[in-house]
N, C-alpha and C positions, 0 to 999 in steps of 0.2 A: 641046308637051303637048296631049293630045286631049280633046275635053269633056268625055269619060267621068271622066276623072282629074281635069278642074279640077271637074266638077260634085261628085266625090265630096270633095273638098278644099273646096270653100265649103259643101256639110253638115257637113262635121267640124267648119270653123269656129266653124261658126252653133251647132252642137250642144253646143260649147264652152262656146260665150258663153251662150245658152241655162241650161246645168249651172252656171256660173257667177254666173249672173243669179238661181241659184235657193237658194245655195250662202251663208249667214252664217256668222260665227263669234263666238260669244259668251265673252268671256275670265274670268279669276277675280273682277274688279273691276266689273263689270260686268252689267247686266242686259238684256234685251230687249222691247219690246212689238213686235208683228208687224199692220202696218194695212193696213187694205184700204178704198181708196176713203177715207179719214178715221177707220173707223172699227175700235176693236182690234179685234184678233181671234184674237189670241195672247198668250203671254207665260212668256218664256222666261228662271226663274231661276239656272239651271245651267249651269255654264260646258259648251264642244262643238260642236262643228259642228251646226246648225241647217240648215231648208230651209223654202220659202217659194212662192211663186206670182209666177214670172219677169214682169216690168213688171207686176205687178198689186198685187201686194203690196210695201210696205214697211216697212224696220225702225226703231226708233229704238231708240237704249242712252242706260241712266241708271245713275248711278252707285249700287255696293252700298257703297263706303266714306262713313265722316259725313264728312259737307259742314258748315261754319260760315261764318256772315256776320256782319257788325254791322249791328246797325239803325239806323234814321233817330234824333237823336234828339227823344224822346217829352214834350211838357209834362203833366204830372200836379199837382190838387191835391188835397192829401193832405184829411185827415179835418178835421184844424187849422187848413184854409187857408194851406197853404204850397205856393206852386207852386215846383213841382223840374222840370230839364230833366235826362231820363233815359238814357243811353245803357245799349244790353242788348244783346248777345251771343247768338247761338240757336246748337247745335248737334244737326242731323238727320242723319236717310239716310232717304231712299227705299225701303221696305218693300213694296207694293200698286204696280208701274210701271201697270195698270191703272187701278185707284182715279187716281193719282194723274193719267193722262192724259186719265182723262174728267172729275175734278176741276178740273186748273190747267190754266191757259191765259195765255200760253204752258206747254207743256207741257216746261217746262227749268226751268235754276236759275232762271234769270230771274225765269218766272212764278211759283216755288216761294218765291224772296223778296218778292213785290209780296203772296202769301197769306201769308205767314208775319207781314210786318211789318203784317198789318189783325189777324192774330191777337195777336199779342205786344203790338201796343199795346193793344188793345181787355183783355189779361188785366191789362197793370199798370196803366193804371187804374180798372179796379173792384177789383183790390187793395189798391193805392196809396191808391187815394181813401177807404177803410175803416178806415187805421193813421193815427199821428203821428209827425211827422218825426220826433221823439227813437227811435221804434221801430226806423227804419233805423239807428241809430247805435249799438244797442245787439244782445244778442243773439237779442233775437227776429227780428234780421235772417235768421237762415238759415227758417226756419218761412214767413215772408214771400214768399223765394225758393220756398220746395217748392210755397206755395201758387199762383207764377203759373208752375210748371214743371207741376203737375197739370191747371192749367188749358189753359193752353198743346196740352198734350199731348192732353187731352178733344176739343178743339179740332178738332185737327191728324187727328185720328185720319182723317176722314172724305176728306181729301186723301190718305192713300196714303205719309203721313208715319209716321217714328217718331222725340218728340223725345228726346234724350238729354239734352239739357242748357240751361237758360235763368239768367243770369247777368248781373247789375245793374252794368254798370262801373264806374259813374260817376253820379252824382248831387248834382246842384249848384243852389243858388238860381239863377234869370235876374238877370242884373249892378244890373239898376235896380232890385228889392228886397232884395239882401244885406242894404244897413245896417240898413231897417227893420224886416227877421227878425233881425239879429241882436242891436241893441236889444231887440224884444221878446222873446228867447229869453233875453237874458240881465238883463231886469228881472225875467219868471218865474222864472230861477235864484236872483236875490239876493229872491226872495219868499218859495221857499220852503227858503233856506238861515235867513230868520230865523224862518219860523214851525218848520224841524224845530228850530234852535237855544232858541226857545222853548217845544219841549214837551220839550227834555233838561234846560233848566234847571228846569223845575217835577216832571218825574222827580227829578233830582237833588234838589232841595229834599226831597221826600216822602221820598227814599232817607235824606238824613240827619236827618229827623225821626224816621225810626224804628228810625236805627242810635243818636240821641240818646233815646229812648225805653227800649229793648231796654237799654243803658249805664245809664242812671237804674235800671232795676228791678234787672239783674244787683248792680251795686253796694249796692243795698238791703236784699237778699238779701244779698248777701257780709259787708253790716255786722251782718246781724240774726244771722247763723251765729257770727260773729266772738265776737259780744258774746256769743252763749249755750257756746261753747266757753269765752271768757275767765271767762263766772260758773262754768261747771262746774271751770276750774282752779283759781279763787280758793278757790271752796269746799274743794276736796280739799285745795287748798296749806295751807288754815284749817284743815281737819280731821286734817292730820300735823302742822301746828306745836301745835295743841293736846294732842293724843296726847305729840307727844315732850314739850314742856312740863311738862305734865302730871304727867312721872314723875320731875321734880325741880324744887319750886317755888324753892327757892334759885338755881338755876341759871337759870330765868326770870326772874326780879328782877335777876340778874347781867348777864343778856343785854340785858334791856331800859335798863337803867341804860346799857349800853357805845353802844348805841343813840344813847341819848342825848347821850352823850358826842359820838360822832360827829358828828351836826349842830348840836351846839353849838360844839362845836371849831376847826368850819371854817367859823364865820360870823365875821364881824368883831365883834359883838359884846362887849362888856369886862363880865367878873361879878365881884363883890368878894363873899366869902363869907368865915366866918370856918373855919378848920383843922377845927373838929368838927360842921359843917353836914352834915347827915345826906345831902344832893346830895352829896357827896364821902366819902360811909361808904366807899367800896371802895378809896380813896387812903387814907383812914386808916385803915384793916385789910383791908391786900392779902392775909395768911392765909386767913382768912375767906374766900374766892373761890376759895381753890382747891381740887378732887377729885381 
């Protein structure tokens, strides 16, 4: 081979590596920042063949899908004085490869979690530290959550973050004060199971004072109707027995006599009378009685 041919074969080579040297590819998952000497100076979020500044420039890739870690976990005490040991859950992605290369340091997951976990601690307990433990256990737990995912994300924002997602796993007394939280959790339960207990008994008290009440009047009322409907029917009942009476006085003296009869009759009492005792006119002229 003559030098002519190997000279023109080691440019081609060189020219290669060179082309090559200058030559990235940035894929769907993936992001670029392009540095020079330390410092960016690009940033490239679309996927393609990319170019660069051969040994001068370098690339680094960060990811576009969310990433998740678990945190360290976190002691918090609450507003009550209940310390809780926290575990939380973050889930990001990388938004700003820029922001986030002159922000973290290291400029990877790495560093991305060593900033994440001074943020996410530092948001649950100023939130943590504001509620009572009973608040975690109930539903203001989710409100609780928005409130350290806002923060969190207020945060983050200046890292080149975006968080999606912040999530409380677990949260647990430290072992050496369980009993004496949960003693005092559950001497304030039986405090105020007797005081709600004693303001339903004195409700209910008042309740049937004035269903006892309300009963006295209706009844007194119902007795005073009673009576003036019973006067008004005596009276009328008074005023057609008199009318029919009225229009045959024999037939009233008849009536009233048979009356008589009746509740004499059917007492035990014994009457000795003689045959023509005027008490028994109508035995001795049963004629005389009839129409």
């Amino acid at each position: 081979m003559s030098q002519r041919s190997l000279l023109i074969m080691l440019c081609t080579l060189g020219g290669l590596f060179v082309l090559g040297s200058s030559i990235f590819v940035v894929d769907q998952v993936n992001q670029a920042a392009v540095l020079q000497f330390g410092e960016a100076k690009a940033f490239h979020n679309e996927p393609g063949l990319k170019f660069k500044l051969p040994f001068i420039q370098e690339v680094m890739f960060y990811e576009k899908r969310i990433i998740d870690y678990d945190s360290d976990p976190i002691s918090v005490m609450t507003v009550d004085q209940k310390r809780l040991n926290v575990d939380a859950y973050v889930r990001y992605r990388i938004v700003d490869a820029l922001s986030f290369f002159r922000s973290v340091s290291p400029a990877n997951e790495i560093g991305a979690r060593m900033r994440l976990d001074a943020v996410v601690s530092s948001s649950i307990k100023n939130v943590l530290g504001k509620v009572e433990l009973r608040k975690l256990l109930s539903a203001e737990r989710v409100s609780i959550m928005k409130q350290i995912r806002d923060e969190v994300t207020v945060l983050s924002k200046s890292l080149g973050l975006e968080i999606v997602d912040v999530r409380i796993i677990r949260t647990e007394l430290p072992t050496e004060n369980r009993r004496a939280v949960f003693d005092r959790m559950n001497s304030i339960l039986i405090r105020t199971a007797k005081q709600n207990r004693a303001e339903g008994d004195e409700k209910a008290r008042g309740i049937r004072a004035n269903a006892e009440r309300e009963r006295a009047v209706l009844l007194a009322e119902a007795q005073q109707k009673a009576q003036g409907v019973r006067g008004k029917g005596d009276a009328t009942a008074m005023e057609i027995t008199n009318k029919a009476f009225g229009v045959d006085i024999e037939f009233y003296n008849f009536y009233r006599s048979l009356e008589s009869y009746r509740q004499t009759m059917q007492s035990e009492t014994s009457m000795v009378l003689s045959a023509d005792h005027p008490y028994l006119h109508h035995f001795a002229h049963p004629s005389k009685t009839q129409h």
